[in-house]
LOPA-945745 format. One record per residue (C-alpha): residue number from 1; residue in one letter; x, y, z. Coordinates in Angstrom, 1 decimal. Layout:
<pts>
<pt seq="NUM" type="A" px="X" py="Y" pz="Z"/>
...
</pts>
This chain:
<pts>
<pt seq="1" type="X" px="139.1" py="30.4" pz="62.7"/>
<pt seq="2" type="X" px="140.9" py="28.1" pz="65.2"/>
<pt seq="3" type="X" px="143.9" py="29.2" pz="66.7"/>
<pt seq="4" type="X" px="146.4" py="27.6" pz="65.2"/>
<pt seq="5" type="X" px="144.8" py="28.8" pz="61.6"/>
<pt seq="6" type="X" px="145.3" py="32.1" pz="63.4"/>
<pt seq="7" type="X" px="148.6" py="32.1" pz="64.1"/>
<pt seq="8" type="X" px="149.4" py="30.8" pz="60.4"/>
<pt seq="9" type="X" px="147.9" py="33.5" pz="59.0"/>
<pt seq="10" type="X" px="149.6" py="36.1" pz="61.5"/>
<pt seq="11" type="X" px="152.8" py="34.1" pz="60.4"/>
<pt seq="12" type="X" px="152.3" py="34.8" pz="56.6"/>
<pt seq="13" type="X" px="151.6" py="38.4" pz="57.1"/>
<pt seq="14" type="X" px="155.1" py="38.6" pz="58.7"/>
<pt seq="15" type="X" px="156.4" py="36.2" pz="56.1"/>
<pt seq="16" type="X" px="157.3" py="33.6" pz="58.7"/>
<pt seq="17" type="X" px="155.5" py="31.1" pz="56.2"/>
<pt seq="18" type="X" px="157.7" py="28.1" pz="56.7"/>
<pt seq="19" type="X" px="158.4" py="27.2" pz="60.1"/>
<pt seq="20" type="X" px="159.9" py="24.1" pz="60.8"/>
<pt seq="21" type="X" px="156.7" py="22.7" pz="62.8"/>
<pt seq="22" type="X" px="153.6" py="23.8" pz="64.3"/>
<pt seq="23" type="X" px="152.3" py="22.7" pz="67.2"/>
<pt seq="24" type="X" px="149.8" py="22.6" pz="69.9"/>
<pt seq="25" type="X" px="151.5" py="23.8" pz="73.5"/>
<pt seq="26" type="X" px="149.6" py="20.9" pz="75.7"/>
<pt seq="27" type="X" px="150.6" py="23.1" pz="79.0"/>
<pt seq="28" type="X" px="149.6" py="26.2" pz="78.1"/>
<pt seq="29" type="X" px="146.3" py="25.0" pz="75.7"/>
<pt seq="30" type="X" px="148.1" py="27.2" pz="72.9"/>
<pt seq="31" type="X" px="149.8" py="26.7" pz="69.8"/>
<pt seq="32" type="X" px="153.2" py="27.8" pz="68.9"/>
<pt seq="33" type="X" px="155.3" py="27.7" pz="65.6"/>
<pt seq="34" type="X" px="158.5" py="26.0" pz="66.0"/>
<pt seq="35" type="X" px="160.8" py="28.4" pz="64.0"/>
<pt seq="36" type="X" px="164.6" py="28.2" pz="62.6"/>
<pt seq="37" type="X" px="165.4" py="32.5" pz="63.2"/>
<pt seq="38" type="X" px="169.4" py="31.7" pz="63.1"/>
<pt seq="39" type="X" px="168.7" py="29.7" pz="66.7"/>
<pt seq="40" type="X" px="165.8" py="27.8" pz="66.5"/>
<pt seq="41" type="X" px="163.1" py="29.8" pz="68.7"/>
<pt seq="42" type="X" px="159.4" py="29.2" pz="70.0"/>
<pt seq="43" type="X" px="157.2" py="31.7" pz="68.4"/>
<pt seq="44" type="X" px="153.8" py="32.5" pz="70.6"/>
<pt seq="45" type="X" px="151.9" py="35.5" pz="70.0"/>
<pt seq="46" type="X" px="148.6" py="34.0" pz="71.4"/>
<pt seq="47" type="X" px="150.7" py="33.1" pz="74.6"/>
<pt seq="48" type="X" px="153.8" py="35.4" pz="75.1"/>
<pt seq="49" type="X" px="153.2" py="39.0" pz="75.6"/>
<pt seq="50" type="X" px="156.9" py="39.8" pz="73.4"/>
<pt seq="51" type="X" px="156.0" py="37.8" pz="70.7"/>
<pt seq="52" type="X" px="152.6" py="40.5" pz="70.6"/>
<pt seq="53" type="X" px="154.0" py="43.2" pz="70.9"/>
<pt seq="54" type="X" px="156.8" py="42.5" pz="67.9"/>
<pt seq="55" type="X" px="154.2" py="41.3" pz="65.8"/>
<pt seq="56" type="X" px="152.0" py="44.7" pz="66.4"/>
<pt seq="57" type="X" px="155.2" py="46.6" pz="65.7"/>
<pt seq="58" type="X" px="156.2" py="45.1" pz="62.6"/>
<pt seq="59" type="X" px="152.6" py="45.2" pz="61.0"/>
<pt seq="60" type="X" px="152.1" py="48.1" pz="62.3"/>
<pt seq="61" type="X" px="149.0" py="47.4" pz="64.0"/>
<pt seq="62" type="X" px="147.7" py="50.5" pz="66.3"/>
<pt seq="63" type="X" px="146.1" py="49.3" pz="69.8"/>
<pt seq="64" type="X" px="143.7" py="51.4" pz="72.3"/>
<pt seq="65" type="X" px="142.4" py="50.1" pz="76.0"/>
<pt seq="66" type="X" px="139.0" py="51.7" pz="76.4"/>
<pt seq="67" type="X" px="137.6" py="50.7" pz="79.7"/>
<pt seq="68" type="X" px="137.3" py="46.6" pz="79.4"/>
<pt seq="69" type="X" px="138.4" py="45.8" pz="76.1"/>
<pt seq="70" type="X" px="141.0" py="45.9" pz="74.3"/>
<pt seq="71" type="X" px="140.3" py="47.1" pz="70.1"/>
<pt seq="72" type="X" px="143.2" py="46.2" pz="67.4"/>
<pt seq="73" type="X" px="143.3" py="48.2" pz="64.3"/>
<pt seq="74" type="X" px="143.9" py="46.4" pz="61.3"/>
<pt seq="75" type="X" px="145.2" py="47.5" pz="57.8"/>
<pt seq="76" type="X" px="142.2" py="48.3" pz="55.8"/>
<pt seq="77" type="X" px="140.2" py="49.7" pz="58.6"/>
<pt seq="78" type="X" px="139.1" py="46.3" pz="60.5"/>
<pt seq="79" type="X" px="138.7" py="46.6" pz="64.1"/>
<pt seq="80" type="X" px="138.9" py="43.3" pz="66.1"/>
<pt seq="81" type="X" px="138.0" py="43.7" pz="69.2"/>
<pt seq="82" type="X" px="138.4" py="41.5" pz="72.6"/>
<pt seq="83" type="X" px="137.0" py="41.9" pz="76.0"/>
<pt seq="84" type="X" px="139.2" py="41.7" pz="78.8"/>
<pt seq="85" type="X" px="137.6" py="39.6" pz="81.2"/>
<pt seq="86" type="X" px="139.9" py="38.7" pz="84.0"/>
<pt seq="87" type="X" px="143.1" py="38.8" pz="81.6"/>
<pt seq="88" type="X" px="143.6" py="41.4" pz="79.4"/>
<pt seq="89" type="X" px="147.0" py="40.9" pz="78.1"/>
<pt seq="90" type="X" px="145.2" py="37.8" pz="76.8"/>
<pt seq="91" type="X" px="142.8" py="40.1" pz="75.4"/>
<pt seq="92" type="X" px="145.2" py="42.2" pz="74.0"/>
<pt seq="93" type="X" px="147.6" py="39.6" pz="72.2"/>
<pt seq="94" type="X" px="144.6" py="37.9" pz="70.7"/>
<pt seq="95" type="X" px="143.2" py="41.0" pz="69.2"/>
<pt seq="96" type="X" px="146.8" py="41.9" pz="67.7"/>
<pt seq="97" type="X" px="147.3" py="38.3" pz="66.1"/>
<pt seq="98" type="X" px="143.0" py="38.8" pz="64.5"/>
<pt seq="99" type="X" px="144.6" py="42.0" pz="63.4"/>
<pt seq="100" type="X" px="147.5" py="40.5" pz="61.9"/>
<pt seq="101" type="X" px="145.7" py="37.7" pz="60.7"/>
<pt seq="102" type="X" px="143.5" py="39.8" pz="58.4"/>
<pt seq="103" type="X" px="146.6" py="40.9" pz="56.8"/>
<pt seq="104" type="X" px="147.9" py="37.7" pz="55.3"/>
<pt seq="105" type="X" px="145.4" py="38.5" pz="52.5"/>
</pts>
């Protein structure tokens, strides 16, 4: 899955299914949903550490740091999980959106 079919899917299981564009952030090498939220808003879970951490807390997605990886929990017992390597709130925001993900359906 690419990640800008991951972030669609993360988006649907919030049902944030029609933004107003998606896009591909050229800067940061990540995409982003373009979203109308009563002021229009950049929504970045792959890229922005808030955007994570809401989408974790609305889906209820549970989230452990073992040493060196971070492991996402998803709804029907998946566990996605993602090395840290030298960033691991990268890790960690890309194994919440695979968590979320799974739950579009």
């Amino acid at each position: 899955m690419t990640d800008v079919e991951l972030i669609e899917a993360a988006a649907k299981a919030i049902g944030l299914e029609h933004p107003l564009c998606w896009e591909a952030n050229h800067a940061q090498g990540e995409p982003y949903a373009y979203v109308k939220t009563g002021d229009a808003s950049y929504w970045r879970p792959l890229g922005d550490d808030g955007c994570a951490l809401r989408l974790a807390i609305e889906l209820g997605i549970e989230v452990v740091w073992p040493e060196g990886v971070t492991i996402a929990y998803g709804d029907k017992g998946e566990i996605f999980t993602e090395d840290h390597g030298d960033d691991p709130y990268a890790a960690t925001r890309r194994a919440i959106v695979r968590a979320a993900a799974a739950m579009a359906g």
